[in-house]
C-alpha positions in Angstrom: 48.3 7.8 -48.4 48.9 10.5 -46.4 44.9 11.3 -46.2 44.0 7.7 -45.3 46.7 8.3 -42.4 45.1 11.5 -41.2 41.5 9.4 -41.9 42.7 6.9 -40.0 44.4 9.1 -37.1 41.2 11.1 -36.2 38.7 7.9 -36.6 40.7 6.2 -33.5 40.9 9.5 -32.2 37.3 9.9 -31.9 37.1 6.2 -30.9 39.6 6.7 -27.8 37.5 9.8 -26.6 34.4 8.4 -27.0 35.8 5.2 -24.8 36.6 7.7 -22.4 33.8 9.9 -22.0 31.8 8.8 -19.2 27.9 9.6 -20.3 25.2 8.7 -18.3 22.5 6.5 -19.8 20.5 5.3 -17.5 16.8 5.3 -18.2 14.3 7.0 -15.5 10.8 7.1 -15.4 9.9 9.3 -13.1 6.6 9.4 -10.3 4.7 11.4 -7.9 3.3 10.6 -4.9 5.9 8.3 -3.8 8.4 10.1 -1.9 7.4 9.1 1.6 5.1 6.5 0.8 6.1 3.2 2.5 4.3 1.3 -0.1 4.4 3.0 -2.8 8.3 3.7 -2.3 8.8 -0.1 -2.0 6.5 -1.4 -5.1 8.8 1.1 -7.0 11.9 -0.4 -6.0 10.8 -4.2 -6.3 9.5 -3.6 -10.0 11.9 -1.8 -11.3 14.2 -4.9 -11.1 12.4 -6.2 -13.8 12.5 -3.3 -16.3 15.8 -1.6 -18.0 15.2 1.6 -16.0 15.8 3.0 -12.5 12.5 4.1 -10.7 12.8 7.5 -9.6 10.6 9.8 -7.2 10.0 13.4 -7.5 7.9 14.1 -5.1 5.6 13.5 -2.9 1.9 14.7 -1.2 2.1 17.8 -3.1 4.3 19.4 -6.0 3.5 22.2 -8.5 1.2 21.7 -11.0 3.0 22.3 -13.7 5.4 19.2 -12.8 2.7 16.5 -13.5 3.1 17.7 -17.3 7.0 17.8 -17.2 6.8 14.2 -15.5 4.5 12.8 -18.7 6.6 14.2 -21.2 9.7 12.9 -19.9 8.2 8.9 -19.5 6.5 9.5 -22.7 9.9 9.7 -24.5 10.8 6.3 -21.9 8.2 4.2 -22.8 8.4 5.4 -26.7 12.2 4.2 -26.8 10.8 0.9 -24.9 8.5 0.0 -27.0 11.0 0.8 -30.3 12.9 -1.4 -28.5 11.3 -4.6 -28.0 9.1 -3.9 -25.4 5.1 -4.1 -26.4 2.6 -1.5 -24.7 5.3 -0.6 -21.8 3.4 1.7 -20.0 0.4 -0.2 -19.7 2.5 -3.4 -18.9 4.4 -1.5 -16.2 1.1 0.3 -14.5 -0.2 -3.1 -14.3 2.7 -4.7 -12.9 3.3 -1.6 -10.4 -0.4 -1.5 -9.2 -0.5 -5.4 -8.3 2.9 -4.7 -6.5 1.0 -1.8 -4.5 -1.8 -4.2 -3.7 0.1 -7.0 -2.5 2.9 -4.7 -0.3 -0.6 -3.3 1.4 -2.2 -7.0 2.1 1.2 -7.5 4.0 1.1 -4.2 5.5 -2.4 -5.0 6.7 -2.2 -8.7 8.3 0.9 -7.7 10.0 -0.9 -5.0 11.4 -3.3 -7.2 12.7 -1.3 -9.0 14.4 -0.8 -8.1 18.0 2.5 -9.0 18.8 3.4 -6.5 16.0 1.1 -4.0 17.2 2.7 -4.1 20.9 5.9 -4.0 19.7 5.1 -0.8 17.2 3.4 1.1 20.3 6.9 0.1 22.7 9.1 2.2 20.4 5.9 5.1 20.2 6.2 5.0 24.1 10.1 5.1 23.7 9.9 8.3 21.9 11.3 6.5 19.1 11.2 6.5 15.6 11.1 3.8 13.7 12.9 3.0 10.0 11.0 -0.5 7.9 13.1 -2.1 5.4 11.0 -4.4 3.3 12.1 -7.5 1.4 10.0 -9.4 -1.3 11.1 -13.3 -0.6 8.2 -14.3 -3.9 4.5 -13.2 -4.6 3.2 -14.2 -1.0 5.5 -13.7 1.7 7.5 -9.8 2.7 10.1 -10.1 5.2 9.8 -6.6 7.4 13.2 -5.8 9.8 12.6 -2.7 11.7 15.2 -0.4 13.1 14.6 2.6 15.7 16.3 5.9 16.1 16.2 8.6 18.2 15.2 11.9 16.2 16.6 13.8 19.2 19.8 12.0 18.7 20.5 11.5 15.4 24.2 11.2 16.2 23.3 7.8 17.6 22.5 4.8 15.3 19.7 3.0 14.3 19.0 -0.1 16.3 17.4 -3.2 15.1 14.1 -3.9 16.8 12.7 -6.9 15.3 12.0 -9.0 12.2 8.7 -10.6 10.9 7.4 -12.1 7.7 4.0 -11.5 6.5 2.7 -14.4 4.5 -0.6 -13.4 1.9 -1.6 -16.7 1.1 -1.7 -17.8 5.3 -2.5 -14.2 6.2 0.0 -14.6 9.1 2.7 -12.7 10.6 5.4 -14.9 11.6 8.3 -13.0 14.3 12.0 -14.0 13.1 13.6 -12.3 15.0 
């Protein structure tokens, strides 16, 4: 009796701790080439709301060679869990997904580009001296909602400002001004 006690005793011990310790298991697939890259940055973000793992940069226009390697090894070990796990040809299906992503963020980027309200009011902050921040939206599979903020990077006390807000729509190929 007394060993099933001390059975018992240490099994909800090791319960209770293992309730307790806090362990971090979120899955990352890592990149390069994204860290700065408006469009590559934001296809990252968008499709990773679709997987079971957080999208994480490690650098950007240039990195040691010897990361590239480290960076394979570590998705390798992703996608072989994925695809033990219910997932069929993960990589492939994610590349896929990620390079239509890319292609569609630089169609919007493009036609609202082209469109010369957005051009003029792009080259008024430039003459400002100011920066400007994009946050991008994904309303569905043809229409990105931009809002653009500007900061001074002599002042960066001050706060962002909002500037303005546009849609681009891929199937019109139109830039619509929201705000």
């Amino acid at each position: 009796m007394k060993i099933l006690t001390n059975i018992l005793i240490l099994l909800i011990s090791n319960l209770t701790l293992a309730q307790i310790e806090k362990k971090n298991d979120t899955l990352e697939i890592w990149t390069l080439f994204s860290i700065g890259n408006f469009v590559n940055q934001n296809a990252e973000k968008i499709i990773e709301k679709e997987w079971p793992f957080k999208v994480k940069g490690i650098a950007g226009d240039s990195f040691v060679e010897g990361l590239i390697d480290s960076v394979e090894i570590h998705n390798n070990k992703i996608w072989n869990y994925l695809d033990t796990n219910g997932y069929s040809n993960s990589k492939k299906k994610f590349e896929s997904d990620l390079l239509a992503e890319i292609i569609r963020i630089k169609k919007a980027v493009e036609i609202s580009q082209s469109n010369k309200t957005v051009s003029e009011l792009y080259t008024k902050l430039r003459k400002r001296k100011l920066q400007n921040y994009t946050e991008l939206k994904k309303e569905n599979n043809t229409k990105y909602e931009f809002t653009v903020f500007s900061f001074d990077l002599k002042n960066l006390e001050r706060k962002q400002d909002f500037e303005f807000k546009f849609i681009s729509d891929l199937k019109k190929e139109k830039t619509k001004i929201i705000e």
